[in-house]
C-alpha positions as CSV (number, residue, x, y, z in Angstrom):
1,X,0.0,0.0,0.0
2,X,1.5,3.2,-0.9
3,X,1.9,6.0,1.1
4,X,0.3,9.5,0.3
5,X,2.5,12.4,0.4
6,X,1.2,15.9,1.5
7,X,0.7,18.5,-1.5
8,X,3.7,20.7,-1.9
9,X,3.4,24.7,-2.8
10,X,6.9,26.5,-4.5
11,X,7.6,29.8,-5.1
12,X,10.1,30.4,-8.1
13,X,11.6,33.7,-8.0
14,X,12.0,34.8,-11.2
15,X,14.7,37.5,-10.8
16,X,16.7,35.7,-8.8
17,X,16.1,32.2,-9.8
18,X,15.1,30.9,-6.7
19,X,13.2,28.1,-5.6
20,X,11.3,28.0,-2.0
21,X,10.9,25.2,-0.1
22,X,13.5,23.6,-2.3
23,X,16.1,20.3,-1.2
24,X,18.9,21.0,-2.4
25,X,21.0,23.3,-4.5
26,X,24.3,23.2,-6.4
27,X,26.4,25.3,-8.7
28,X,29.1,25.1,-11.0
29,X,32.1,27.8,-11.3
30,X,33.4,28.7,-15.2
31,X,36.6,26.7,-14.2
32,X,34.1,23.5,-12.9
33,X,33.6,23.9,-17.5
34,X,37.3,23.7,-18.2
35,X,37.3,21.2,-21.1
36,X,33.4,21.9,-22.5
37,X,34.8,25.1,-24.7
38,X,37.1,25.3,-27.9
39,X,39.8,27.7,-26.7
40,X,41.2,26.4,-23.8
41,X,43.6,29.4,-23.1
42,X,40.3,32.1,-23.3
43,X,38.6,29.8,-20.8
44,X,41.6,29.7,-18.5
45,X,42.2,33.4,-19.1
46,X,38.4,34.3,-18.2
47,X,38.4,32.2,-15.0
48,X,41.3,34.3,-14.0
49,X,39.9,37.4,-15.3
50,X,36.7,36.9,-13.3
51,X,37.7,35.6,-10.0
52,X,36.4,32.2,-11.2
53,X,32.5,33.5,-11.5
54,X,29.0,31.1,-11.2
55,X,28.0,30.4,-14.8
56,X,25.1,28.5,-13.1
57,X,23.3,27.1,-10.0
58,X,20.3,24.8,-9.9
59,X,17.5,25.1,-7.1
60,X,15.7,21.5,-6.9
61,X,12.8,19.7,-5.1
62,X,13.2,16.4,-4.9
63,X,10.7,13.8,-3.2
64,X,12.3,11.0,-3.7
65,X,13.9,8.7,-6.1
66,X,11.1,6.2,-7.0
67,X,9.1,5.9,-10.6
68,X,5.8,7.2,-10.5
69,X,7.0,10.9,-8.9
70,X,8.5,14.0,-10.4
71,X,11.7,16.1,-9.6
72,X,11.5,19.9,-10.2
73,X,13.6,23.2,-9.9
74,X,14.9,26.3,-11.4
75,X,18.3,26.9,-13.7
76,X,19.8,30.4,-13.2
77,X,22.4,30.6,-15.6
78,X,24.3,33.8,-15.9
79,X,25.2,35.5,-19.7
80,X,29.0,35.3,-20.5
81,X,30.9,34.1,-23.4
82,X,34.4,32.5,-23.5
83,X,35.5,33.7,-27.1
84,X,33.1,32.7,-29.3
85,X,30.8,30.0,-27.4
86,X,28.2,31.7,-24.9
87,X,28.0,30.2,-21.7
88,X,26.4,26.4,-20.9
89,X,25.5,23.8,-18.8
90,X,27.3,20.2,-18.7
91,X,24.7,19.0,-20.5
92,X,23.6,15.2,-20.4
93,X,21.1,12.3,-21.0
94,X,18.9,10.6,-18.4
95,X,20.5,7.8,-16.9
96,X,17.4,5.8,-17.9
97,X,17.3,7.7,-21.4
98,X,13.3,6.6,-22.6
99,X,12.4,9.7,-19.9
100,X,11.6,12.9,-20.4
101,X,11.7,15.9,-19.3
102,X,10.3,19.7,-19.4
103,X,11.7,23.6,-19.0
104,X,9.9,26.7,-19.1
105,X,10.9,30.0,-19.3
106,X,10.7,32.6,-16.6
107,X,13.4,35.5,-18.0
108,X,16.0,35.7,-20.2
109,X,16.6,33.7,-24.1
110,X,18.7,31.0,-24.1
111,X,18.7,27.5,-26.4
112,X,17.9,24.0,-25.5
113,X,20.6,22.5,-27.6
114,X,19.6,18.5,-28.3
115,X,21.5,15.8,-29.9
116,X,19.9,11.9,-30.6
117,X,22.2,9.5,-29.6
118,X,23.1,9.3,-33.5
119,X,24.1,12.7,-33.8
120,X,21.1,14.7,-34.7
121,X,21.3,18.0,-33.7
122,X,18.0,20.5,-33.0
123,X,17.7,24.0,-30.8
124,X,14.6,25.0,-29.4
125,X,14.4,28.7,-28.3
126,X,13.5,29.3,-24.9
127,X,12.1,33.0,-23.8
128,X,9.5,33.8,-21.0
129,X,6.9,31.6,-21.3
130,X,8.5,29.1,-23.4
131,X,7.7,25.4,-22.7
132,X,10.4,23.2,-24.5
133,X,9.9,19.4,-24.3
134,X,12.8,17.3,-24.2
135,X,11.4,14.0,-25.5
136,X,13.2,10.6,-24.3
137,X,16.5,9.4,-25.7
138,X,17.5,13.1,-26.2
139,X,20.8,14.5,-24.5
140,X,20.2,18.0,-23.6
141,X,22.5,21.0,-22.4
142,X,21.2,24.7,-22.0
143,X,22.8,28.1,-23.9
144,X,22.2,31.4,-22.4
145,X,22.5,33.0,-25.3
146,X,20.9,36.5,-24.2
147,X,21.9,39.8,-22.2
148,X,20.3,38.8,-18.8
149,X,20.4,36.4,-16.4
150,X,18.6,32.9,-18.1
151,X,15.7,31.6,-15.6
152,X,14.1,28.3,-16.6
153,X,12.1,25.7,-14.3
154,X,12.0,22.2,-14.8
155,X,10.8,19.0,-14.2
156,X,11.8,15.5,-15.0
157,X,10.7,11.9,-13.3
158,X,12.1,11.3,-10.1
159,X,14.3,7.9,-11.6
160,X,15.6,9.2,-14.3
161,X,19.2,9.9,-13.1
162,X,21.5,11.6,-15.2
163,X,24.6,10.6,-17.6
164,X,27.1,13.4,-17.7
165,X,29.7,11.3,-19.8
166,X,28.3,11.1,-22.8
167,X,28.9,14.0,-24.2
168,X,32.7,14.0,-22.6
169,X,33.0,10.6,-23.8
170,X,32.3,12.2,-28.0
171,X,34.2,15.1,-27.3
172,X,31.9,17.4,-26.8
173,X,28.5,17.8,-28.6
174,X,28.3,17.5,-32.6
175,X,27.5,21.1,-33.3
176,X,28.9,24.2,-31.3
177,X,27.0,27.3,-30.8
178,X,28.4,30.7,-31.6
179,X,27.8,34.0,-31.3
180,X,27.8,36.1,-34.8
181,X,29.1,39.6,-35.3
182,X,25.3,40.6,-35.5
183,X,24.6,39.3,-32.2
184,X,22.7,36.3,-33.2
185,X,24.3,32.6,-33.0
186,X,24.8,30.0,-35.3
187,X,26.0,26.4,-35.6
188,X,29.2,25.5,-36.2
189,X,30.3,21.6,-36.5
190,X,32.6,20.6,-34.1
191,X,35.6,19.2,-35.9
192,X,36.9,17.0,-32.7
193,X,33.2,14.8,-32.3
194,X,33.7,11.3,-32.2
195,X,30.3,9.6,-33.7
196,X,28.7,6.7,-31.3
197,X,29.3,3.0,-32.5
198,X,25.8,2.0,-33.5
199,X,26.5,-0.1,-30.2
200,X,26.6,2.1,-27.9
201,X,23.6,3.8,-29.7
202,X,21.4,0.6,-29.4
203,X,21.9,0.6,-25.8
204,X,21.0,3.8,-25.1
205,X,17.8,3.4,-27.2
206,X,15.7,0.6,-24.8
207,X,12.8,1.5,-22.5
208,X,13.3,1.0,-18.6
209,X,10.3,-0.5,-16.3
């Protein structure tokens, strides 16, 4: 017999990107990205520049880790670019890759930049009020690509852990984003990518209980 949880009520704060009531909360430093951009030395040179700055914390709710229940939180991600390449999350699949997951805008534009596990690439624009699905099997990282401070929540089932390694693991994503001289971005291949064996793709592509 399951147990029923109490109804939970959380504020997000758009401004500040701020969860109440929230479990936990983490955030990763431009130097906790060394490796994620092109030029190595502007990287290096803008953590030192900087004093090392927060390119992006995470405020979460999380109820558990059984099927059946959801995780949920805010992304504040801050704007900044090391040379070209705006600044970006991790980025990674679902651990159990068939689930899915949502973010919605609150401030700011950024990109949802996707990639199937065979090395399609697709953006969805995110702005205030922008819902962007991430379907299953789709890695996932996040682009601030704006002025201001990028706010999104999100939500994603509560077993759906999280694979990180992936995108390490094919040097990076297939496509990088860049900033243009008109202030707009565009895609740019990413000479280093190693392509997934169609191994490594067929595992990733199976549905969990």
């Amino acid at each position: 017999m399951h147990m029923l949880r109490e109804p939970v009520a959380s504020v997000v704060d758009p401004r500040a990107g701020a969860l109440s009531g929230n479990t936990g909360r983490y955030e990763k430093r431009l130097s906790d990205l060394a490796g994620l951009y092109a030029d190595a030395e502007a990287h290096a040179a803008l953590v030192a520049s900087l004093d090392d700055p927060v390119v992006y914390a995470v405020e979460d709710f999380r109820p558990g880790s059984h099927s059946g229940d959801l995780i949920y939180g805010v992304t504040h991600m801050s704007p900044g670019r090391v040379g070209r390449e705006y600044f970006l999350t991790r980025g990674h699949i679902h651990a159990k890759a068939d689930r899915p997951e949502i973010y919605y805008g609150q401030q700011g534009y950024g990109l949802m930049q996707l990639e199937s596990p065979d090395g399609e690439t697709r953006i969805v624009e995110v702005r205030p009020q922008t819902i962007c699905y991430v379907p299953p099997f789709w890695i996932h990282r996040s682009i601030n690509v704006g002025n201001e401070d990028l706010v999104m929540v999100f939500a994603y089932p509560s077993d759906s852990g999280q694979d990180y390694g992936i995108i390490e693991s094919s040097n990076g994503m297939r496509h990088r984003v860049l900033a243009t001289g008109d202030g707009g971005w565009e895609l740019v291949e990413n000479s280093a990518y190693a392509p997934r064996s169609s191994e490594t793709v067929r595992q990733l592509m199976k549905t969990y209980a």
